[in-house]
Each structure stands twice: as structure tokens, then as C-alpha cells.
Biopython code that builds the backbone (N, CA, C, O; Angstrom):
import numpy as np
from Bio.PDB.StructureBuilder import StructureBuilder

atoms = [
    (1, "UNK", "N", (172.173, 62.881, 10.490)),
    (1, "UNK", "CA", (170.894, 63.261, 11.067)),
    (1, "UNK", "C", (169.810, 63.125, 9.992)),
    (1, "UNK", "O", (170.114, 63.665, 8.928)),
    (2, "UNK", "N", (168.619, 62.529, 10.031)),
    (2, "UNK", "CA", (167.594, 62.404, 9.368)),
    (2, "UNK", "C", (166.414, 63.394, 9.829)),
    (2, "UNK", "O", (165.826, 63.434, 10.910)),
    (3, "UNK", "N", (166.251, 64.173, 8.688)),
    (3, "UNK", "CA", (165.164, 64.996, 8.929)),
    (3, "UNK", "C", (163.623, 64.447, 8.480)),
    (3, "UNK", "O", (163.327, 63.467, 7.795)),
    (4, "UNK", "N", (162.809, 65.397, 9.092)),
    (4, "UNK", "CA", (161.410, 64.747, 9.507)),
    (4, "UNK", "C", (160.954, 65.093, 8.068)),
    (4, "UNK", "O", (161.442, 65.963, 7.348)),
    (5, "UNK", "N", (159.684, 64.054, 7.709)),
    (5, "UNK", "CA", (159.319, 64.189, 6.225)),
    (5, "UNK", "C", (158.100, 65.277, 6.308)),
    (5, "UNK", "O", (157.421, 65.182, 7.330)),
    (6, "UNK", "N", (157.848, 65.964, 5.682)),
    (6, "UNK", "CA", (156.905, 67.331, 5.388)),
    (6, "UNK", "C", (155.617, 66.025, 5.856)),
    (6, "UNK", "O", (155.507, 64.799, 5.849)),
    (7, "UNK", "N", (154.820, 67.246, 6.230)),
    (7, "UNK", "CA", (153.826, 66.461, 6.645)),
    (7, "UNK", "C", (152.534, 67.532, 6.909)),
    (7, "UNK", "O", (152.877, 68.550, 7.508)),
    (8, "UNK", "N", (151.210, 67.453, 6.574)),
    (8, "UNK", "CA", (150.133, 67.838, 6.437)),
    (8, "UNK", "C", (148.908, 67.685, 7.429)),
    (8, "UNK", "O", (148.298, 66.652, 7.151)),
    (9, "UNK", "N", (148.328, 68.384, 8.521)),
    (9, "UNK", "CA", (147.837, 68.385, 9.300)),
    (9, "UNK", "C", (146.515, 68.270, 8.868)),
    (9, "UNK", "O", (145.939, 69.062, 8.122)),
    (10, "UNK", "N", (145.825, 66.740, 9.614)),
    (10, "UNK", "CA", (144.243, 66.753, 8.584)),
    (10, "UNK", "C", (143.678, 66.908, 10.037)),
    (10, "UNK", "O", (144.333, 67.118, 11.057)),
    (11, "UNK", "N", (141.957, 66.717, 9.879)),
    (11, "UNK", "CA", (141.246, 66.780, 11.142)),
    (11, "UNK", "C", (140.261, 65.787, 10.760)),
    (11, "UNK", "O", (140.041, 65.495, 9.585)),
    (12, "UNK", "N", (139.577, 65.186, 11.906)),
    (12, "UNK", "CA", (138.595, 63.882, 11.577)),
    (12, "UNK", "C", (137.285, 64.511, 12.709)),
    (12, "UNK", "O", (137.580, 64.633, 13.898)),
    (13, "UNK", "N", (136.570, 64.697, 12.466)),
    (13, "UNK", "CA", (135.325, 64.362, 13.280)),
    (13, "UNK", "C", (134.613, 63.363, 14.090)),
    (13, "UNK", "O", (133.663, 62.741, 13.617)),
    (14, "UNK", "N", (135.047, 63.178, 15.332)),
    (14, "UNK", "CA", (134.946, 61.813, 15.809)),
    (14, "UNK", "C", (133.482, 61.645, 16.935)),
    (14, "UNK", "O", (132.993, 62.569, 17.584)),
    (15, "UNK", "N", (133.158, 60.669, 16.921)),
    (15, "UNK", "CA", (132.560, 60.228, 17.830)),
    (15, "UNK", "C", (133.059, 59.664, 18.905)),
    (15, "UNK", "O", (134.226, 59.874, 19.235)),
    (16, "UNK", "N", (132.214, 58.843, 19.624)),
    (16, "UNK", "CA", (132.798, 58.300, 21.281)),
    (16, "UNK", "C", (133.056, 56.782, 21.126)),
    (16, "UNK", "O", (133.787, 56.150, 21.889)),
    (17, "UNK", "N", (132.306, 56.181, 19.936)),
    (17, "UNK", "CA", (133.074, 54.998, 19.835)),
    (17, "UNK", "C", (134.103, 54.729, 19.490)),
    (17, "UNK", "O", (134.865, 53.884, 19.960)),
    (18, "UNK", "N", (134.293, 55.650, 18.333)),
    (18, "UNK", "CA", (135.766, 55.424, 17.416)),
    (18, "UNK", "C", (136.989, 56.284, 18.224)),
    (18, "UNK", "O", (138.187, 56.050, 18.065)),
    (19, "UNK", "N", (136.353, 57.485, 19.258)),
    (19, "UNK", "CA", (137.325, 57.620, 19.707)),
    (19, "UNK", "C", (137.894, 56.894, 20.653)),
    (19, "UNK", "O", (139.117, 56.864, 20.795)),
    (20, "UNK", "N", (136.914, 56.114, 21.531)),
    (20, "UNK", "CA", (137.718, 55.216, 22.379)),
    (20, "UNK", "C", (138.281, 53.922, 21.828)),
    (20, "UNK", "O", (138.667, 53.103, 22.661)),
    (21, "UNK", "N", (138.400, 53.568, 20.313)),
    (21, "UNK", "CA", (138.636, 52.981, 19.912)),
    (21, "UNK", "C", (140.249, 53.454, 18.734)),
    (21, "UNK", "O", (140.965, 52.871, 17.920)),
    (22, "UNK", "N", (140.169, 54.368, 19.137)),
    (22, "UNK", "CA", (141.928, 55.666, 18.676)),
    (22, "UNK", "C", (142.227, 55.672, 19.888)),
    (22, "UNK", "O", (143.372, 56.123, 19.885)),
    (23, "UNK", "N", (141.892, 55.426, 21.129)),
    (23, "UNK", "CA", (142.812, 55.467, 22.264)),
    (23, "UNK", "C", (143.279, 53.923, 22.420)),
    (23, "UNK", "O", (144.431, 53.533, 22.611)),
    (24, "UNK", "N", (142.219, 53.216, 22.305)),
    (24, "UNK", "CA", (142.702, 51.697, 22.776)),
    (24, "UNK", "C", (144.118, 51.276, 21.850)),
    (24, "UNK", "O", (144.958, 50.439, 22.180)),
    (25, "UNK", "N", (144.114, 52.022, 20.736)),
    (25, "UNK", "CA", (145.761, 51.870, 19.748)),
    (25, "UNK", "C", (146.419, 52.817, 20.044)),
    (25, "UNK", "O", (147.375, 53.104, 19.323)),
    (26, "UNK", "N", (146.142, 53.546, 21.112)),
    (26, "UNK", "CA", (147.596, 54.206, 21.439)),
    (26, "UNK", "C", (147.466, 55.985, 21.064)),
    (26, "UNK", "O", (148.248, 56.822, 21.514)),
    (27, "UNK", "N", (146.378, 56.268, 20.213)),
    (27, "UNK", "CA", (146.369, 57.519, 19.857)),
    (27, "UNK", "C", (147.486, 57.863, 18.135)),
    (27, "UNK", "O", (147.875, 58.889, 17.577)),
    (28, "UNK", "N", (147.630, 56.303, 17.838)),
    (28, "UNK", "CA", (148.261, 56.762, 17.021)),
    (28, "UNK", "C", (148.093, 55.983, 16.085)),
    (28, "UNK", "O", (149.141, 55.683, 15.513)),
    (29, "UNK", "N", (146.799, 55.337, 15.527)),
    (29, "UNK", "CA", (146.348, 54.858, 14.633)),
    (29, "UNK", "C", (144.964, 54.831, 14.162)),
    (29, "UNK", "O", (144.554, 54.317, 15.203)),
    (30, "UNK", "N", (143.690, 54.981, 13.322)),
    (30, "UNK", "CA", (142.693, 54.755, 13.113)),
    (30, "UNK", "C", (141.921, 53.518, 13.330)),
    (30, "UNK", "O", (142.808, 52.709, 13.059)),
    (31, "UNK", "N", (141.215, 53.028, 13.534)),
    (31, "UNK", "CA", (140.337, 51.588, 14.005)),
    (31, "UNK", "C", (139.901, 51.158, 12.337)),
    (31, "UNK", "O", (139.721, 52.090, 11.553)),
    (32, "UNK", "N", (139.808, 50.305, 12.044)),
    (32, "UNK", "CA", (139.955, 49.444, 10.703)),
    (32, "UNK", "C", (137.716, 50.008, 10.730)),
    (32, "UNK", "O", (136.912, 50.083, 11.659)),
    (33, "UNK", "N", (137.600, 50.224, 9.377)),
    (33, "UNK", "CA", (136.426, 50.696, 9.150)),
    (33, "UNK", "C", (135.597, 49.499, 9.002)),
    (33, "UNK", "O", (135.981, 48.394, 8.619)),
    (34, "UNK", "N", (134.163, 49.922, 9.424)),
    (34, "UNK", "CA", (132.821, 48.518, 9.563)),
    (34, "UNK", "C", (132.871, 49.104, 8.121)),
    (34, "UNK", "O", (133.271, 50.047, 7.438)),
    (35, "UNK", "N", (131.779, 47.181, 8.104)),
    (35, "UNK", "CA", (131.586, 47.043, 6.732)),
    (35, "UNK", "C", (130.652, 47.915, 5.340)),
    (35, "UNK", "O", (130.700, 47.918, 4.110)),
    (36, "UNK", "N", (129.872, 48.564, 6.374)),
    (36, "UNK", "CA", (128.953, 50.000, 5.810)),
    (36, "UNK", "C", (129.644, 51.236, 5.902)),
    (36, "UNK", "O", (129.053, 52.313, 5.983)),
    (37, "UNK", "N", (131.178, 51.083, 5.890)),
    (37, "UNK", "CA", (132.066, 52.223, 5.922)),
    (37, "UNK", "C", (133.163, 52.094, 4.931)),
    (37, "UNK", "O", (134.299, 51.986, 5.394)),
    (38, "UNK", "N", (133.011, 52.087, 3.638)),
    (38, "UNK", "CA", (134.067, 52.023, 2.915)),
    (38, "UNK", "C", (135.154, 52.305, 2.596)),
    (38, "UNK", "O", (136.099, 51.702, 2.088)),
    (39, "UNK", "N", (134.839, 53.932, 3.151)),
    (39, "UNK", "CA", (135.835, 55.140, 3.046)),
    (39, "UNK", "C", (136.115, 55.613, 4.273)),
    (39, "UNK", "O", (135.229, 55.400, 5.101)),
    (40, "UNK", "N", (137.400, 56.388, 4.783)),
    (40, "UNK", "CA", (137.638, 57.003, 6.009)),
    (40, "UNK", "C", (137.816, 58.013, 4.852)),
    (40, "UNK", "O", (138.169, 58.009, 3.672)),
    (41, "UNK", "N", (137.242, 59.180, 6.122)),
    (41, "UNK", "CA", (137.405, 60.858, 5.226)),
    (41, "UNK", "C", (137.769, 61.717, 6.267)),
    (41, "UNK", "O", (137.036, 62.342, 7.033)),
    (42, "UNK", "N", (138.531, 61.690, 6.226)),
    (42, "UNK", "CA", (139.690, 63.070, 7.381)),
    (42, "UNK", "C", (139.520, 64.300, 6.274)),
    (42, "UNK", "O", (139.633, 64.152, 5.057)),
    (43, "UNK", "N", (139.211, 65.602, 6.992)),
    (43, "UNK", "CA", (138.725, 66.421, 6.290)),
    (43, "UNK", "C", (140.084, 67.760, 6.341)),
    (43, "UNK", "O", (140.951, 67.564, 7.192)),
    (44, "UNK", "N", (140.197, 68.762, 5.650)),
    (44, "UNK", "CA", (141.095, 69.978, 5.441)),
    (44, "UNK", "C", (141.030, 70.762, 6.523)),
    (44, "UNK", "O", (141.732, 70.610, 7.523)),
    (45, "UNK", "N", (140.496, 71.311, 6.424)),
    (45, "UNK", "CA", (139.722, 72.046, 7.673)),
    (45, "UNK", "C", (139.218, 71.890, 8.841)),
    (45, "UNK", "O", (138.338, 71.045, 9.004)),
    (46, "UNK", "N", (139.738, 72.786, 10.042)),
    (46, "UNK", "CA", (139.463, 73.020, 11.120)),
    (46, "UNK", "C", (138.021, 73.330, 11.503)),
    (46, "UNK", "O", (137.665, 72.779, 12.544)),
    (47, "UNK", "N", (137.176, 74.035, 10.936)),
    (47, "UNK", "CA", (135.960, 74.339, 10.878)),
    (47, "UNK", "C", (135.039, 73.746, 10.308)),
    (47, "UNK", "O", (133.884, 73.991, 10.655)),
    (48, "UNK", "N", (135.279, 72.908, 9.387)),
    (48, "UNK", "CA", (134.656, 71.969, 8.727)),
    (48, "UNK", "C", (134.367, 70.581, 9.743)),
    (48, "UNK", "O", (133.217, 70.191, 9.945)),
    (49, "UNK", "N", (135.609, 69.881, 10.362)),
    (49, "UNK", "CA", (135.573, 68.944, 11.449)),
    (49, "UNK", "C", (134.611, 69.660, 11.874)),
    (49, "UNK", "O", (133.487, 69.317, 11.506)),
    (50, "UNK", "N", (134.719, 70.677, 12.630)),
    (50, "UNK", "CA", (133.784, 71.613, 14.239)),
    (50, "UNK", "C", (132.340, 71.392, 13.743)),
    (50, "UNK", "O", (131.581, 70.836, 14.537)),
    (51, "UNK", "N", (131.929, 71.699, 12.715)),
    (51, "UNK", "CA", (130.821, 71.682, 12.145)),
    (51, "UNK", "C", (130.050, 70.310, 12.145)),
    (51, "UNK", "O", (128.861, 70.225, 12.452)),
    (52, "UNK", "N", (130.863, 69.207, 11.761)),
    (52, "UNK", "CA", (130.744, 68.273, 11.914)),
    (52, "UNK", "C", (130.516, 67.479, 12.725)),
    (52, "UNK", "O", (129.875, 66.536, 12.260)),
    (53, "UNK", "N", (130.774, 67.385, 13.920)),
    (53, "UNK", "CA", (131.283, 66.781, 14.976)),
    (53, "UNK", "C", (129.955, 67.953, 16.066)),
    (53, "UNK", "O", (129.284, 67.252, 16.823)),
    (54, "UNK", "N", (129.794, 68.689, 16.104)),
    (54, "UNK", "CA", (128.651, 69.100, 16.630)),
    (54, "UNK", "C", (127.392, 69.558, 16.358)),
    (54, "UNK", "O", (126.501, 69.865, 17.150)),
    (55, "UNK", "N", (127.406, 69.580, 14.731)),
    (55, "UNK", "CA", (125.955, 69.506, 14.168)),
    (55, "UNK", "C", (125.664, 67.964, 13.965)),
    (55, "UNK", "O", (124.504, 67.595, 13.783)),
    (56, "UNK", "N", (126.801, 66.987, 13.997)),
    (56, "UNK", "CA", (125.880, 65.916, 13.488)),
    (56, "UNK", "C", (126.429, 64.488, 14.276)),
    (56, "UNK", "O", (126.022, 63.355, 14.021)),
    (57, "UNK", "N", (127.444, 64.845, 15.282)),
    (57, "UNK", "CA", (127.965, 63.847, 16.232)),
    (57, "UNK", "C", (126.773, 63.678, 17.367)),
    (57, "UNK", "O", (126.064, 62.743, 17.738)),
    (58, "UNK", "N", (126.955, 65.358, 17.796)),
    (58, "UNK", "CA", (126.363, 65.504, 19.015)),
    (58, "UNK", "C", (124.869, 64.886, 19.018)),
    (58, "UNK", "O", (124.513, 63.964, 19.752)),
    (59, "UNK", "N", (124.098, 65.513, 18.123)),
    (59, "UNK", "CA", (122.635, 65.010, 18.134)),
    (59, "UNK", "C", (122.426, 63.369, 17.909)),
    (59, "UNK", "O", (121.476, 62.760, 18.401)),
    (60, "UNK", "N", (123.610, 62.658, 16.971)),
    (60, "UNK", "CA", (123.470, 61.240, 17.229)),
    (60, "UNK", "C", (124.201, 60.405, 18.169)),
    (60, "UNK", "O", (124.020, 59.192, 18.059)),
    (61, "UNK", "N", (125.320, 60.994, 19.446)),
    (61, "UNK", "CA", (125.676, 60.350, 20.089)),
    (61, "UNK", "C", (126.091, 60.649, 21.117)),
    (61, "UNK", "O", (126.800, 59.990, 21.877)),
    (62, "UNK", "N", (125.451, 62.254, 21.291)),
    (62, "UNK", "CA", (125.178, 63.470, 22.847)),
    (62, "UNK", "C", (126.965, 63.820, 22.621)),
    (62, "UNK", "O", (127.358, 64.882, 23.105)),
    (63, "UNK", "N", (127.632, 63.241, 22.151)),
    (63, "UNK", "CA", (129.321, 64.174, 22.316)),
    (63, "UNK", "C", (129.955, 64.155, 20.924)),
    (63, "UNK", "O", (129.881, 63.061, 20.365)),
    (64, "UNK", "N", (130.616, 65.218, 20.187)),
    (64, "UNK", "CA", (131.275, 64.899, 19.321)),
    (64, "UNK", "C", (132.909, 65.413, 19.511)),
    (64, "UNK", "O", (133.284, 66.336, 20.235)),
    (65, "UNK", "N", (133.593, 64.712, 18.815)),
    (65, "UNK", "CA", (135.152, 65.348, 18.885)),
    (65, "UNK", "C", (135.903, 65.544, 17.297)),
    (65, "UNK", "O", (136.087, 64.893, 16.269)),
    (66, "UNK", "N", (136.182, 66.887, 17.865)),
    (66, "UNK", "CA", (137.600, 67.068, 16.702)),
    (66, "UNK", "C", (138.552, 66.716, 16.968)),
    (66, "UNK", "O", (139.111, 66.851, 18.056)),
    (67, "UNK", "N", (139.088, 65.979, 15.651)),
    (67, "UNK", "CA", (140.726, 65.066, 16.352)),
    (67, "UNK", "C", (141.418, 65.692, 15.134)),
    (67, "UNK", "O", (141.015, 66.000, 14.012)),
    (68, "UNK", "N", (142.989, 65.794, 15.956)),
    (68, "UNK", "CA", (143.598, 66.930, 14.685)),
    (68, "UNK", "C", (145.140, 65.141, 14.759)),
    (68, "UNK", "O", (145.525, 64.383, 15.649)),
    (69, "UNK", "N", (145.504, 65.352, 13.008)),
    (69, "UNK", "CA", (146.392, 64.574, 13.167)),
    (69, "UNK", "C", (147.459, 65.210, 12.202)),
    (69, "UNK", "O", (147.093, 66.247, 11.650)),
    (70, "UNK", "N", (148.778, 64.729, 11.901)),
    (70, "UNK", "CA", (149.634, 64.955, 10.998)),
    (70, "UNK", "C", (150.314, 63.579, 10.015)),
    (70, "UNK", "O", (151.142, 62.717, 10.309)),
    (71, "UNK", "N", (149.524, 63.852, 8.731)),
    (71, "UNK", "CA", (150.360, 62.925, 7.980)),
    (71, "UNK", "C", (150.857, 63.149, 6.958)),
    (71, "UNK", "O", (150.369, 63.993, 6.206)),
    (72, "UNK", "N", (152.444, 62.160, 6.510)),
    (72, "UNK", "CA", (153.496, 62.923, 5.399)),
    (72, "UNK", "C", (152.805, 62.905, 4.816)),
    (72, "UNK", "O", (151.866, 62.110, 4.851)),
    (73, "UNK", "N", (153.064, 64.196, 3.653)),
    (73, "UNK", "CA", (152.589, 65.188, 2.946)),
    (73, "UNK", "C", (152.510, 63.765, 1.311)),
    (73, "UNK", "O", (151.596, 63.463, 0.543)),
    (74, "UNK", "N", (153.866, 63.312, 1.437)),
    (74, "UNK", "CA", (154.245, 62.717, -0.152)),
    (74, "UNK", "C", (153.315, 61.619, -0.163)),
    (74, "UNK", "O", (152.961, 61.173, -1.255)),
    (75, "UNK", "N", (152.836, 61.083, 0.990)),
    (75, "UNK", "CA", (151.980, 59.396, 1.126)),
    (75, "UNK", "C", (150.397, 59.793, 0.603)),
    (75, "UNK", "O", (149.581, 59.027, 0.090)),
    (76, "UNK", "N", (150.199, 61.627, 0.988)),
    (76, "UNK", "CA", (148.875, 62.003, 0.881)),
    (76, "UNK", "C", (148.508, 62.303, -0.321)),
    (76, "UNK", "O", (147.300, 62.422, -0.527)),
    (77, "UNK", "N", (149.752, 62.562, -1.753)),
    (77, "UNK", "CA", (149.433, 62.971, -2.617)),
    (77, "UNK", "C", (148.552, 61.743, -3.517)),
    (77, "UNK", "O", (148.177, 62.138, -4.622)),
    (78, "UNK", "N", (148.283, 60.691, -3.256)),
    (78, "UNK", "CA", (147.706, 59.451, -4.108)),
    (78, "UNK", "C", (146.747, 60.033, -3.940)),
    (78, "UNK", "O", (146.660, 60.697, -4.973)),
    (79, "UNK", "N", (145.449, 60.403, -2.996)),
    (79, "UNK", "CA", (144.454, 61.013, -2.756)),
    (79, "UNK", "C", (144.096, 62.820, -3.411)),
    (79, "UNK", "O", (144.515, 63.936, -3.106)),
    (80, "UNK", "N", (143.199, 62.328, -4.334)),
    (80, "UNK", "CA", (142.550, 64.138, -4.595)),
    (80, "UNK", "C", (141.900, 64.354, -3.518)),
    (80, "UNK", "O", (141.276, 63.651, -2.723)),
    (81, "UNK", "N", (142.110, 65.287, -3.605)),
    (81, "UNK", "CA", (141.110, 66.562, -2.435)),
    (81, "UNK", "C", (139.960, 66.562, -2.716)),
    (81, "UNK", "O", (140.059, 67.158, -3.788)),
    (82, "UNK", "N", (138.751, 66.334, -2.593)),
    (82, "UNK", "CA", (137.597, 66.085, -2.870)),
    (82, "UNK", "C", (136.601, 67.069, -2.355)),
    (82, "UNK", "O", (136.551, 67.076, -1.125)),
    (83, "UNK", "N", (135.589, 68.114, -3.104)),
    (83, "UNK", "CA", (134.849, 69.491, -2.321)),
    (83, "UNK", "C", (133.900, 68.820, -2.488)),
    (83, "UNK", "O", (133.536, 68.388, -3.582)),
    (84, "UNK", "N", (133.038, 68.523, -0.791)),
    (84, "UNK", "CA", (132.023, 67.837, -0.484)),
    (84, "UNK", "C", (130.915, 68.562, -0.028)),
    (84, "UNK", "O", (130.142, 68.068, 0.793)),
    (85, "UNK", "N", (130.721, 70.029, -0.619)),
    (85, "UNK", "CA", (129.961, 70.792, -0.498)),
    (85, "UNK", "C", (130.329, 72.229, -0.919)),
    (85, "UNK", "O", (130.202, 72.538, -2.104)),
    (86, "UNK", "N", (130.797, 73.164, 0.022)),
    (86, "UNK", "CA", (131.463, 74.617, -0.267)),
    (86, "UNK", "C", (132.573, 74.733, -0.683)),
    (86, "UNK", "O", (133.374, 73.800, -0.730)),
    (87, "UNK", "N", (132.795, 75.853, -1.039)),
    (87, "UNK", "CA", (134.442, 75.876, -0.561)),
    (87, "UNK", "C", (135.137, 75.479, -0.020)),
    (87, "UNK", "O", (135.903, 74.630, -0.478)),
    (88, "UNK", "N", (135.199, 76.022, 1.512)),
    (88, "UNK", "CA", (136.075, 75.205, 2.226)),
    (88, "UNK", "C", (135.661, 73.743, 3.185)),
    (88, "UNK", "O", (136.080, 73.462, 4.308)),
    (89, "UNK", "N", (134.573, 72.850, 2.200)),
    (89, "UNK", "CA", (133.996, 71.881, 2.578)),
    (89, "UNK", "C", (135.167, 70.745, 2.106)),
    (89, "UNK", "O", (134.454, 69.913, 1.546)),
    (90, "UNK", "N", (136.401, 70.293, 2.023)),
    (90, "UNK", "CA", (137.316, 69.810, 1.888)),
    (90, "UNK", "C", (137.546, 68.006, 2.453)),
    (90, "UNK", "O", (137.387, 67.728, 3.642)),
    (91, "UNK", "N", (137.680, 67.624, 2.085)),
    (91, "UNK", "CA", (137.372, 66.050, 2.242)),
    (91, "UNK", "C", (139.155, 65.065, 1.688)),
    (91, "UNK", "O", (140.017, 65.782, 1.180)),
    (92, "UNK", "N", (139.319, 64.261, 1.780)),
    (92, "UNK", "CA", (140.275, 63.123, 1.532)),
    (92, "UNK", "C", (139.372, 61.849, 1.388)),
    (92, "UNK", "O", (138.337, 61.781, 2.050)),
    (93, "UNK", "N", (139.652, 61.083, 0.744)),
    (93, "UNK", "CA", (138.939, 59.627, 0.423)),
    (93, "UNK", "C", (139.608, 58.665, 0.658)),
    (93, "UNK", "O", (139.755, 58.161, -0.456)),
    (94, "UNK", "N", (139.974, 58.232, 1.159)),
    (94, "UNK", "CA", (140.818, 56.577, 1.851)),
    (94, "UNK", "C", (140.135, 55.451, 1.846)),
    (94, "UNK", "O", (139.340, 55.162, 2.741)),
    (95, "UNK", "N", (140.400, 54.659, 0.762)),
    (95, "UNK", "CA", (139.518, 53.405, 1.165)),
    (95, "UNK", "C", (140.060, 52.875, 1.971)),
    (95, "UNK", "O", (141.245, 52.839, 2.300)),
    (96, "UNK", "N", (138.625, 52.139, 2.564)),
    (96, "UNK", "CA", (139.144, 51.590, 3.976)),
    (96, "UNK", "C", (140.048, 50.370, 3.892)),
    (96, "UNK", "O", (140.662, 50.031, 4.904)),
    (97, "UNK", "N", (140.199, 49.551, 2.534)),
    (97, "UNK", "CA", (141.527, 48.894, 2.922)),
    (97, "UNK", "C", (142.536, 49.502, 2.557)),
    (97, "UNK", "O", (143.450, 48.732, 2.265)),
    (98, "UNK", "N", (142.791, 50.655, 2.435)),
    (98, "UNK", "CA", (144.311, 51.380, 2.180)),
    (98, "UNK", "C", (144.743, 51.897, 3.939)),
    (98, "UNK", "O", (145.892, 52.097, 4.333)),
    (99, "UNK", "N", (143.294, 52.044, 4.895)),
    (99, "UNK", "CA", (143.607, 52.794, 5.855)),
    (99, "UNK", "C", (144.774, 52.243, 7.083)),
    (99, "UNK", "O", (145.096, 52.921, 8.059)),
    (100, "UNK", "N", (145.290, 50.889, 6.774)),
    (100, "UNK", "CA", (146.270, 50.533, 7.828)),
    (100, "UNK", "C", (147.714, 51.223, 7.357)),
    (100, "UNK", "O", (148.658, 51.547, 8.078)),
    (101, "UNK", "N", (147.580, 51.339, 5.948)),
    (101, "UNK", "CA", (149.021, 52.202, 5.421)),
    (101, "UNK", "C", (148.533, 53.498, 5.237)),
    (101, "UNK", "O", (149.317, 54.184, 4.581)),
    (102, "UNK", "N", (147.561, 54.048, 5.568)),
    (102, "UNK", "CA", (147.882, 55.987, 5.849)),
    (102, "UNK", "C", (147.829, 55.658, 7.358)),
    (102, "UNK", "O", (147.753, 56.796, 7.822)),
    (103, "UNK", "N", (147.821, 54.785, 8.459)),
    (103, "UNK", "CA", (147.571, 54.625, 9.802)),
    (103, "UNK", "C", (150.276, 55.079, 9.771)),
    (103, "UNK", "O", (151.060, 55.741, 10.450)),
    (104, "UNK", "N", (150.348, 54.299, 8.741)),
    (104, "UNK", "CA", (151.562, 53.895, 9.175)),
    (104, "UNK", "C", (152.598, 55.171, 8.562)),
    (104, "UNK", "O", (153.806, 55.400, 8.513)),
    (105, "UNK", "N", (151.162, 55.911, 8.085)),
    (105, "UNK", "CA", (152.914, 57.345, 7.798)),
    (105, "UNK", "C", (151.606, 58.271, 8.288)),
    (105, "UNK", "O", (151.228, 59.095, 7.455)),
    (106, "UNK", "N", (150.688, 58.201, 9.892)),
    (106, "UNK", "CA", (150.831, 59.365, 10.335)),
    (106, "UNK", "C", (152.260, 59.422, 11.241)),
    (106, "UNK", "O", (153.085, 58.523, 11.401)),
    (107, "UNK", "N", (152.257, 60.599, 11.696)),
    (107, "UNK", "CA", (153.361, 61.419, 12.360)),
    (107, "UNK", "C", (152.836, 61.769, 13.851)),
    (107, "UNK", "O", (151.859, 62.476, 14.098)),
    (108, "UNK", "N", (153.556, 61.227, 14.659)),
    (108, "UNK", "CA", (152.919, 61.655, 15.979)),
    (108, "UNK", "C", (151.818, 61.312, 16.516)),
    (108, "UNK", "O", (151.425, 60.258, 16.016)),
    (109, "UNK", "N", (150.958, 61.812, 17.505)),
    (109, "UNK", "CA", (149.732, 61.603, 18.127)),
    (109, "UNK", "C", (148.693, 62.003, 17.218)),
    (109, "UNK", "O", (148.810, 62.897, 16.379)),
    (110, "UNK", "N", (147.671, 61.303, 17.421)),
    (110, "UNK", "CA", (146.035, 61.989, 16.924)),
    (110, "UNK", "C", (145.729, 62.680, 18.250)),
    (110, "UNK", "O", (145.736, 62.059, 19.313)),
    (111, "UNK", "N", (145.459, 63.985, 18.154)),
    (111, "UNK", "CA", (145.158, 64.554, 19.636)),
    (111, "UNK", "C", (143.280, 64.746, 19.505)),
    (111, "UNK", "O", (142.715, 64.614, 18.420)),
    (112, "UNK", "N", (142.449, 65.099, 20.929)),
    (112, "UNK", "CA", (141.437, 65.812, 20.664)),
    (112, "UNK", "C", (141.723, 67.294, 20.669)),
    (112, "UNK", "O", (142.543, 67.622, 21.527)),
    (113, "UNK", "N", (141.296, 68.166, 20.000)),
    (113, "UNK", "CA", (141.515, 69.477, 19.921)),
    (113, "UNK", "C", (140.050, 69.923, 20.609)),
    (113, "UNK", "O", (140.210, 70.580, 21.638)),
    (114, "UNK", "N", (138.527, 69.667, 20.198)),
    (114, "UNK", "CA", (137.765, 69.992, 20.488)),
    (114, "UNK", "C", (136.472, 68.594, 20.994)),
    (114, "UNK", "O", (136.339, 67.388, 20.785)),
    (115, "UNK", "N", (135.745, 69.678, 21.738)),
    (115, "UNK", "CA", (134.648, 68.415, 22.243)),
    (115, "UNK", "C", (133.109, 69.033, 22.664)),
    (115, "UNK", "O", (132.999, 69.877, 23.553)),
    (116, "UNK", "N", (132.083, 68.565, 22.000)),
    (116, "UNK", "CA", (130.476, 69.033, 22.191)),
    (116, "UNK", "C", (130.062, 68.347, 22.256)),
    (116, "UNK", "O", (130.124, 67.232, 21.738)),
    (117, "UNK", "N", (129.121, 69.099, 23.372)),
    (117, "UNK", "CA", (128.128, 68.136, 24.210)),
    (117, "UNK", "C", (126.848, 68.668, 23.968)),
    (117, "UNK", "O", (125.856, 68.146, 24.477)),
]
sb = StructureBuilder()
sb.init_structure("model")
sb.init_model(0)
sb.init_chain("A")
sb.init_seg("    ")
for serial, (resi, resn, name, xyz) in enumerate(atoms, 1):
    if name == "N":
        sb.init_residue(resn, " ", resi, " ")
    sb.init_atom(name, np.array(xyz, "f"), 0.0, 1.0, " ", f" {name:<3s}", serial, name[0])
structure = sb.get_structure()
């Protein structure tokens, strides 16, 4: 029996393009980043996404979403944790050509957890 590899629950702040563009792959991969997007930043925190996603989704695209995902823990350690403001202002840095191999050790679904309108 092979057991499941430890794995670390991040959250992303999404919009309505990119999210219908995480469904068109199935819910279980990220959409390859435009060229004025260098970095994908899936953030620590639950409240931090929320914050995100409806102070600054909503007003630029009337809906924002929190998307909660799980990825192994050992693939995430290449990445420092990066404080992009407060305390618990918590960030990850992925360049966007690394993002098809953190796409390939998430774990499971990207779900929506939350949504503002």
C-alpha cells in the first residue's frame, strides 16, 4: 500500500477568467500565466485570499473567488514563504515557468470555497 505524500493546503484568489479557465483543465491544474504575469502567488491564508478576492477582484471584475488547493508539502519546500505585507499577509512565489510542475504535484481538486459579488 502506498501512502499519500504530506501535503499543504494553499488558497489563490481568483477571478472569473482564470477561474473558468481552472475548470476548462478539469479543476485540477492552473492556466499557464500571460506574459505581464511572471509569478503565480497562491497565498497561506484563508483570510488573506478573502481579502483579496473581494477587496480587489470584485471591484475589477464584479465577482471574486477563493480557491482552496492541496499541494505536497516536499515539492513546496524550493519556495520561501514570502510576507507581502502583515503578518499573516503570507505569499508563495512560483515562476510562471516552474508553474506546469507545481500544477503536477497538486493533490486532488482546486475547489471554490468562497465567492463576492
Amino acid at each position: 500500500m502506498t501512502s499519500r505524500p504530506e501535503t499543504t493546503v494553499l488558497w489563490r484568489p481568483t477571478g472569473p477568467r482564470e477561474l473558468d479557465l481552472v475548470r476548462e483543465l478539469g479543476w485540477h491544474a492552473w492556466p499557464p500565466r500571460l506574459p505581464e504575469q511572471p509569478i503565480f502567488y497562491p497565498v497561506l491564508n484563508e483570510d488573506y485570499a478573502i481579502r483579496i478576492a473581494r477587496d480587489w477582484n470584485v471591484p475589477q471584475d464584479g465577482v471574486g473567488y477563493v480557491t482552496r488547493f492541496a499541494v505536497e508539502t516536499e515539492f513546496l519546500t524550493r519556495y520561501p514563504v514570502r510576507q507581502a505585507g502583515g503578518r499573516t499577509i503570507l505569499e508563495l512565489w512560483v515562476p510562471a515557468e516552474e508553474l506546469d510542475e507545481l500544477n503536477a504535484h497538486i493533490v486532488g481538486a482546486i475547489e471554490v470555497v468562497h465567492e463576492f459579488r
